[in-house]
TORKOLDREN-476828 format. One record per residue: residue in three letters; x, y negated, z negated of N, C-alpha, C in turn. Coordinates in steps of 0.001 Angstrom, whole numbers, plus 500000, padded with zeros to 6 digits. Each point is the difference from the previous one (the first is absolute). Example, Ala and Ser with C-alpha at 12.3 -4.5 7.8 and 13.67 -1.06 7.14 Angstrom:
2
R,Ala,513190,505690,492200,499110,498810,500000,500900,498800,500000
R,Ser,499650,498950,500720,500820,498810,499940,499230,498910,499270
***
This chain:
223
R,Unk,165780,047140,257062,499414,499200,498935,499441,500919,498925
R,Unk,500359,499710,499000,499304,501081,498667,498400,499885,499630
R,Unk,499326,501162,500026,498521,500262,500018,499305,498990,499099
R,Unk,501002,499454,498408,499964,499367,499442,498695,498568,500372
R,Unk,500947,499878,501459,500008,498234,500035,498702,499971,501086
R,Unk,500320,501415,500554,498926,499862,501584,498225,500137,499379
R,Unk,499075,499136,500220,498692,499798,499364,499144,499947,500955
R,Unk,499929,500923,501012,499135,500209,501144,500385,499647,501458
R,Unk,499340,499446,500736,499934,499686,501514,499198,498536,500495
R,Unk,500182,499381,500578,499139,499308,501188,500363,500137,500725
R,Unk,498852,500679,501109,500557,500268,501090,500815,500999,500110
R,Unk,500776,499735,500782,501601,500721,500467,501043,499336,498622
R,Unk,499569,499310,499280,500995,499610,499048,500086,500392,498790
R,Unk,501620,500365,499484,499692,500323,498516,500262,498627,499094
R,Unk,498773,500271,499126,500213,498930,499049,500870,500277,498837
R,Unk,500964,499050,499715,500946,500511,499209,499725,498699,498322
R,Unk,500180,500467,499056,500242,499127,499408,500790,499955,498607
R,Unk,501256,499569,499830,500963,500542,499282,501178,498708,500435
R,Unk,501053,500445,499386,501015,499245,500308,500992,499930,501032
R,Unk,501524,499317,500052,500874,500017,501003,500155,501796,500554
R,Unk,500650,500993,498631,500805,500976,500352,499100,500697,500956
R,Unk,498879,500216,500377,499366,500613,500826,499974,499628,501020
R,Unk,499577,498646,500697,500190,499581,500835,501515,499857,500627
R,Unk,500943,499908,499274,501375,500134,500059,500161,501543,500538
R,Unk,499588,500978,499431,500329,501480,500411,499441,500040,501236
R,Unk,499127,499461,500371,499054,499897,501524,501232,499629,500981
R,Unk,500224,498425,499788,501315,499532,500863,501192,500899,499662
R,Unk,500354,500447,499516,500932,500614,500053,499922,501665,500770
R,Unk,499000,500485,499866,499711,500600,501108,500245,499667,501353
R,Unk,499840,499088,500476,499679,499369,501150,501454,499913,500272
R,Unk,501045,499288,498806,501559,499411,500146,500597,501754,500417
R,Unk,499428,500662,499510,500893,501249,500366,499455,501065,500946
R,Unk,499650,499755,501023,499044,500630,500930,501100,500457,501193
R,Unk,501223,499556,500094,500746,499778,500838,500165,499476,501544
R,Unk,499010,499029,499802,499659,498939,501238,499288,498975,499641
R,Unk,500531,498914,500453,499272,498848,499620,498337,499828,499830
R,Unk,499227,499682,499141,499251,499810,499656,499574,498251,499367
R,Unk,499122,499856,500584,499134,498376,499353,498957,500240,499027
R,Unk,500059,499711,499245,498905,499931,498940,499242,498286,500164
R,Unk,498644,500005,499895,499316,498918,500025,499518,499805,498555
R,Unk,500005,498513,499645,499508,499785,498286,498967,498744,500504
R,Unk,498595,500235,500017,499413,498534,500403,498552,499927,499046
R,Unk,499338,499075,499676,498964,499845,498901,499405,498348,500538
R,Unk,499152,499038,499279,500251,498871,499534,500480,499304,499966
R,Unk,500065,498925,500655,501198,498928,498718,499857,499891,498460
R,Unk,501047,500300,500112,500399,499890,497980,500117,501629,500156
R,Unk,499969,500697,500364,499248,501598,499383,501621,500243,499309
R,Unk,501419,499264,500650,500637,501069,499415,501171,500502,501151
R,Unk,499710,499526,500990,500954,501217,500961,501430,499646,499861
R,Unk,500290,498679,499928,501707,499829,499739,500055,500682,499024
R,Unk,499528,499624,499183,500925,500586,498702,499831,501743,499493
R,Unk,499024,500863,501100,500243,500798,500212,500745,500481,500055
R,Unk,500141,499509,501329,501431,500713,501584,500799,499425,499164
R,Unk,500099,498640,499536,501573,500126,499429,500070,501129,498461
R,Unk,499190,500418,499158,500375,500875,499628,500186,501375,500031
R,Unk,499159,500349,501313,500512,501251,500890,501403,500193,500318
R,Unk,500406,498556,500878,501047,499943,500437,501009,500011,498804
R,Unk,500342,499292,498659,500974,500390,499318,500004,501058,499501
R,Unk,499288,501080,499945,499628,501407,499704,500981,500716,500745
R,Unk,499798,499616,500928,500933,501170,501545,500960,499535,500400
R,Unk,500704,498065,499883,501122,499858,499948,500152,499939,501672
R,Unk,501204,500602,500246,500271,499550,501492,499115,501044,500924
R,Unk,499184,500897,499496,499091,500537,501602,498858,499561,499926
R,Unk,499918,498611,499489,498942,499341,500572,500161,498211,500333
R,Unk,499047,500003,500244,500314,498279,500926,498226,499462,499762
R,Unk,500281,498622,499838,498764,499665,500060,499945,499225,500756
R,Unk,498741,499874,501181,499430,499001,500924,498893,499677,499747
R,Unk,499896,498903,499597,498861,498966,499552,499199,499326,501336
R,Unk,498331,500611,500333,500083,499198,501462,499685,498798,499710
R,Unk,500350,499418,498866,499689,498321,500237,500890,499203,500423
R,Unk,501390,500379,500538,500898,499769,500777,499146,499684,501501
R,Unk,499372,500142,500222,499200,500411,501359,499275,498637,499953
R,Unk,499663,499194,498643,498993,498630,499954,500330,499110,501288
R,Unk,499274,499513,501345,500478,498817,500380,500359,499029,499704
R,Unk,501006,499528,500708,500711,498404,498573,498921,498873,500339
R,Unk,500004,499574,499217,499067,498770,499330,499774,498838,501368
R,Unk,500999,499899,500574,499794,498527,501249,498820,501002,501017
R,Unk,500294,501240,500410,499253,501213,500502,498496,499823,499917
R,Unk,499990,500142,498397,498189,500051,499241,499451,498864,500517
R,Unk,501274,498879,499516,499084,498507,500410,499591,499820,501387
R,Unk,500810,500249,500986,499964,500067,501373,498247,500701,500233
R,Unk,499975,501493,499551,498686,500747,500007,498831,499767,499180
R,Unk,500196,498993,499208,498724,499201,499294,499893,501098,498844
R,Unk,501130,500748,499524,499610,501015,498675,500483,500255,498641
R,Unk,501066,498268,500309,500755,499750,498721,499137,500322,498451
R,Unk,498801,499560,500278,499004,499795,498681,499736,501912,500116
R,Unk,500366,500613,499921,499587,501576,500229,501351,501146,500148
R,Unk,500926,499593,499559,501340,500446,500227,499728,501239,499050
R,Unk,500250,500938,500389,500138,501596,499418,498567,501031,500839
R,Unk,499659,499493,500389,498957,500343,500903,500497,501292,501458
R,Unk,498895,500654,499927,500489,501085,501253,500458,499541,501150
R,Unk,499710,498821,500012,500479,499181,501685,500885,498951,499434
R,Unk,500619,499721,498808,501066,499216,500194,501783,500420,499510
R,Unk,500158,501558,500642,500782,500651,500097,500458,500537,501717
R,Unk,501252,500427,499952,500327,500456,501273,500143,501448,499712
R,Unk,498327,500439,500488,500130,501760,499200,500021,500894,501064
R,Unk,500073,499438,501454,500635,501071,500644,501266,500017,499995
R,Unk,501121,498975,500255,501297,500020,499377,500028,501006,498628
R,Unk,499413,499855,499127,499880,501210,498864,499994,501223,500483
R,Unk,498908,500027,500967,499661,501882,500056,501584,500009,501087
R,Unk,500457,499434,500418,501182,500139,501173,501309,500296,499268
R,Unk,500038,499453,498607,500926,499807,498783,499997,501696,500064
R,Unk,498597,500062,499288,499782,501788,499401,500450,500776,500636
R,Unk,499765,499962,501380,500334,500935,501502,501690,500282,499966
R,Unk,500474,498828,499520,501471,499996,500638,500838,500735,498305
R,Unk,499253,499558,499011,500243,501189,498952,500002,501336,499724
R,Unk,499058,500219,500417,499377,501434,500399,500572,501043,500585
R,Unk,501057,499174,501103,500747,500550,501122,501035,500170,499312
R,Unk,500867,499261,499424,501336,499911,498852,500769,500573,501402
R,Unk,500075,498749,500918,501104,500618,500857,501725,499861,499783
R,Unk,500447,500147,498548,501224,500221,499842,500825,498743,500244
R,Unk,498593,498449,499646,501147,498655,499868,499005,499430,498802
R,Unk,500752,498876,499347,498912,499245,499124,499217,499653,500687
R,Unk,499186,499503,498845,498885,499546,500823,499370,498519,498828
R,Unk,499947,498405,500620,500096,499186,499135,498664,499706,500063
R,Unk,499327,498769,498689,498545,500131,499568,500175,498747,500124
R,Unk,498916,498866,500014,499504,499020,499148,499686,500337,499200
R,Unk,500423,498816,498903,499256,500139,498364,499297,498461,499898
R,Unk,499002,500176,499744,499224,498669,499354,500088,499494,498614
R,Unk,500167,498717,500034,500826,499075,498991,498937,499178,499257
R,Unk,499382,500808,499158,498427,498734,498976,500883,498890,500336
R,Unk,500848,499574,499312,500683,498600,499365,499976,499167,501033
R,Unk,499902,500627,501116,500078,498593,501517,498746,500632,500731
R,Unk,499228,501046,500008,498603,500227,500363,500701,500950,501756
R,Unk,501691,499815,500080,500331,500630,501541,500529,501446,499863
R,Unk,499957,500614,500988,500961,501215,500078,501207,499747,500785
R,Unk,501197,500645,499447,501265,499716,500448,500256,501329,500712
R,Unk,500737,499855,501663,500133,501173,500551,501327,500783,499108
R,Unk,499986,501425,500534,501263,500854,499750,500218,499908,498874
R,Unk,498997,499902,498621,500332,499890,498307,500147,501268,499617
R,Unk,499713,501120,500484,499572,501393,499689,500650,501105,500792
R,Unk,501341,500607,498988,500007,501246,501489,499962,501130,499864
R,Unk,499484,501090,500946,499882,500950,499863,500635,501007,500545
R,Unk,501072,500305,499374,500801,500810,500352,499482,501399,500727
R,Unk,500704,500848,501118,499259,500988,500490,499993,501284,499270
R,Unk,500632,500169,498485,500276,501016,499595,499583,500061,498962
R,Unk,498852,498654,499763,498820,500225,498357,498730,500802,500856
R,Unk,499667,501017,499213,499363,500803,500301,498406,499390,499334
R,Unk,499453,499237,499752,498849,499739,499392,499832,498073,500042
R,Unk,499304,499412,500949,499833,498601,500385,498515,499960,498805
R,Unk,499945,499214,499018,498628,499051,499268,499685,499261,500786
R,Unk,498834,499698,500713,499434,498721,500552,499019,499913,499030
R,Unk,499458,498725,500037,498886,499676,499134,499423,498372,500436
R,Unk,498778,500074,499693,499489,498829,500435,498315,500299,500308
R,Unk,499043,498730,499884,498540,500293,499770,499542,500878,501486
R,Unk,500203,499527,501070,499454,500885,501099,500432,501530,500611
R,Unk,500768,500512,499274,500731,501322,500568,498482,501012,500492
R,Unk,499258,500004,498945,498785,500807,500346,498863,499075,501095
R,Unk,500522,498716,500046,498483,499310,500886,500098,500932,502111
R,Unk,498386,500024,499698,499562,500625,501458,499815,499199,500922
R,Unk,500729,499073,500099,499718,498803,501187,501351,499691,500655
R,Unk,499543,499909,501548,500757,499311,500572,501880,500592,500099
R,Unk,500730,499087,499874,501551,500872,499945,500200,500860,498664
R,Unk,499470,499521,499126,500028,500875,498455,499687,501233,499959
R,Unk,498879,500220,500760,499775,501561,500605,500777,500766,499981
R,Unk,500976,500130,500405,501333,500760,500510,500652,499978,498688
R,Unk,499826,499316,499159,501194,499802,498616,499702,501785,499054
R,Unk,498621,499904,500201,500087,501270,499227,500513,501603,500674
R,Unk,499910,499985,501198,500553,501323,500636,501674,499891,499781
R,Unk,500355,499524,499704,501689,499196,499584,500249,500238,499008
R,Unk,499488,500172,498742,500021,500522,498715,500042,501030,499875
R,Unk,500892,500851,499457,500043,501028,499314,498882,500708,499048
R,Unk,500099,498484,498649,498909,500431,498809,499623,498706,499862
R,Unk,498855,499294,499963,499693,498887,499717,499346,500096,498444
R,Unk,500193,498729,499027,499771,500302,499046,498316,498423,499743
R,Unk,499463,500099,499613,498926,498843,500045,500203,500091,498511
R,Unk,499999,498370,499241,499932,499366,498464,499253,499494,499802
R,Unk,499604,500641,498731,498183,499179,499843,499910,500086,498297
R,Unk,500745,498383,499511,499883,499562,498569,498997,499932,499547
R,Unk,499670,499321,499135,498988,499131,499312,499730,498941,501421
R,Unk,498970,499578,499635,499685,499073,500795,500290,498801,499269
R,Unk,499732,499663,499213,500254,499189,499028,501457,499377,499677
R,Unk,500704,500735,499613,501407,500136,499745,500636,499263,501289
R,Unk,499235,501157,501509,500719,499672,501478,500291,498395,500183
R,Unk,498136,499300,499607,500317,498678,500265,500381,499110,499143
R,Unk,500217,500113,498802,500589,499548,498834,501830,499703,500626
R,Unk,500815,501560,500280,500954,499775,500350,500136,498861,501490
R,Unk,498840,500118,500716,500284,499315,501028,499996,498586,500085
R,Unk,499085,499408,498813,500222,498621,499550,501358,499729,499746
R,Unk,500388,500683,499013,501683,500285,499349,501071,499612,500837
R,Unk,499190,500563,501337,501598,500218,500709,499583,498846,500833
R,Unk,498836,499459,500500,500100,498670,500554,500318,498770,499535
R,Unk,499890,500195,498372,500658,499225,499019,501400,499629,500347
R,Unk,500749,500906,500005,501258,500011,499705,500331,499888,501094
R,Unk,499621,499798,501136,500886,499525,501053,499225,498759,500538
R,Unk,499581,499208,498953,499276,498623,500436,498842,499117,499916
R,Unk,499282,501350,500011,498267,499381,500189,499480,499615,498526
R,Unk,499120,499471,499635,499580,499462,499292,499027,500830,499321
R,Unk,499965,500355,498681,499026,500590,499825,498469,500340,500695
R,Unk,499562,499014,500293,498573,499265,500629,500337,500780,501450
R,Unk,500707,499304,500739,500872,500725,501254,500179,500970,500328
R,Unk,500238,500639,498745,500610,501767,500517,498650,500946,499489
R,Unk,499056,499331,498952,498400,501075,500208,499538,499577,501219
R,Unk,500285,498950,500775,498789,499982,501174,500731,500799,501142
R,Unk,501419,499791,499923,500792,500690,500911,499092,501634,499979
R,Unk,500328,500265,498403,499654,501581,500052,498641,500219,500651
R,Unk,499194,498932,499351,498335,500297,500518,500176,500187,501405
R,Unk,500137,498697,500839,499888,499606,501164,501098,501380,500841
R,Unk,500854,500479,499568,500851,500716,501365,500048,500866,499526
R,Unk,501002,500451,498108,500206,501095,499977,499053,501311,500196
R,Unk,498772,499607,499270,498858,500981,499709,499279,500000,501126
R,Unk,500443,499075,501345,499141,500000,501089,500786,501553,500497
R,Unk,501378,499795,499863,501020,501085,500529,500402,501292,499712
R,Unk,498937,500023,498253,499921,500846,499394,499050,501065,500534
R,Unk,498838,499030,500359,498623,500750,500319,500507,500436,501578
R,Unk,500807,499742,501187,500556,500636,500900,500881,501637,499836
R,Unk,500563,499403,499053,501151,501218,499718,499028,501233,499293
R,Unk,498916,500076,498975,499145,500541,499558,499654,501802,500573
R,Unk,499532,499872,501558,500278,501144,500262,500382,500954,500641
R,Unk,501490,499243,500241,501165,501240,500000,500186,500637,498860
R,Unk,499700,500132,498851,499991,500593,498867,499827,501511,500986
R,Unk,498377,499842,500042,500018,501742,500915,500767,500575,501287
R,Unk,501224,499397,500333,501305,499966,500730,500882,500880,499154
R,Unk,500365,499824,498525,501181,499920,499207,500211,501574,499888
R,Unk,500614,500349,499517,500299,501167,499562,499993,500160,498528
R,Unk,500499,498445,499267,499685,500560,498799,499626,498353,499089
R,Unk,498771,500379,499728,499539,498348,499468,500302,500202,498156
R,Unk,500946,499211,499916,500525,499935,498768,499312,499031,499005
R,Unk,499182,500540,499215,499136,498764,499205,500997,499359,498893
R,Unk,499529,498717,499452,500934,499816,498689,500879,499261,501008
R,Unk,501029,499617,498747,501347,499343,499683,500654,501281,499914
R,Unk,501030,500420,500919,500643,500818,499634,501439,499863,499226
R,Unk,500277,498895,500581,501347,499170,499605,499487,499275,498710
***
């Protein structure tokens, strides 16, 4: 990363703050290491991480792959069954040891694909085998809010990472976009601030501090 962008420490972390190409030269490090490597991208909701990893990922082209753990969401009849439909994105309404079991079997790149769930906003499900990962991309993106959380099966997510990266926007902006995007797949204006009040920012204030987990807490909009 160029001295430029790097603006101190927390912790064990460098704080970076600057744009894509740096963070891009980081992963790409990682893509050319000559053994598979996972990079972790996790923040907030809203902070940013898709559209990260996906612009990491068109950067590097085919030696990288992105795994999104919101593929991992339990499907919806699941939540209702466990009384947690009203709380969906939550640390317990995912299958996150199946996740850390995902990471394990990446990690290994034992010389077959290897297929993902991808989670689908537009129907709220994840569809198995949407994602594959070939054994000969040298650099897997995961991303998603708990990669850094210290609880429970999530624990394990960070010794699995290579470089974990923690995103930390505006705050402002974060939940602005997060209205946005509950907008657009349904909710009602009215609907999607209480959504944010009531879960996102409950999920926000969880994810909070793995920050001092990350390796490199990227302030800003980098994208």
């Amino acid at each position: 990363m160029d001295d430029e962008h790097a603006v101190g420490t927390t912790g064990g972390s460098v704080r970076y703050e600057g744009g894509l190409p740096g963070l891009i030269a980081r992963a790409r490090v990682l893509a050319d290491s000559g053994q598979r490597r996972l990079l972790g991208i996790t923040g907030p909701p809203g902070s940013g991480k898709s559209t990260v990893a996906a612009a990491v990922h068109a950067a590097l082209g085919s030696s990288a792959v992105v795994v999104p753990m919101d593929g991992f969401h339990l499907a919806g009849a699941e939540l209702a069954r466990l009384g947690r439909a009203d709380r969906k994105g939550a640390p317990d309404t995912f299958d996150a040891a199946g996740y850390v079991a995902l990471l394990r079997r990446l990690r290994e790149s034992g010389g077959e694909t290897v297929y993902v769930p991808e989670f689908h906003r537009e129907v709220e499900e994840s569809y198995a085998g949407s994602i594959a990962v070939p054994p000969d991309v040298p650099l897997v993106i995961t991303e998603g809010n708990y990669l850094l959380l210290d609880e429970g099966p999530w624990s394990a997510v960070r010794d699995l990472l290579d470089e974990a990266w923690f995103l930390a926007p505006d705050g402002d902006e974060r939940v602005a976009r997060l209205v946005e995007r509950h907008v657009r797949f349904g909710k009602s204006p009215d609907e999607a601030r209480e959504w944010v009040r009531r879960s996102d920012e409950r999920n926000a204030a969880v994810v909070a501090p793995g920050r001092a987990r990350a390796d490199v807490v990227v302030l800003g909009d980098p994208v």
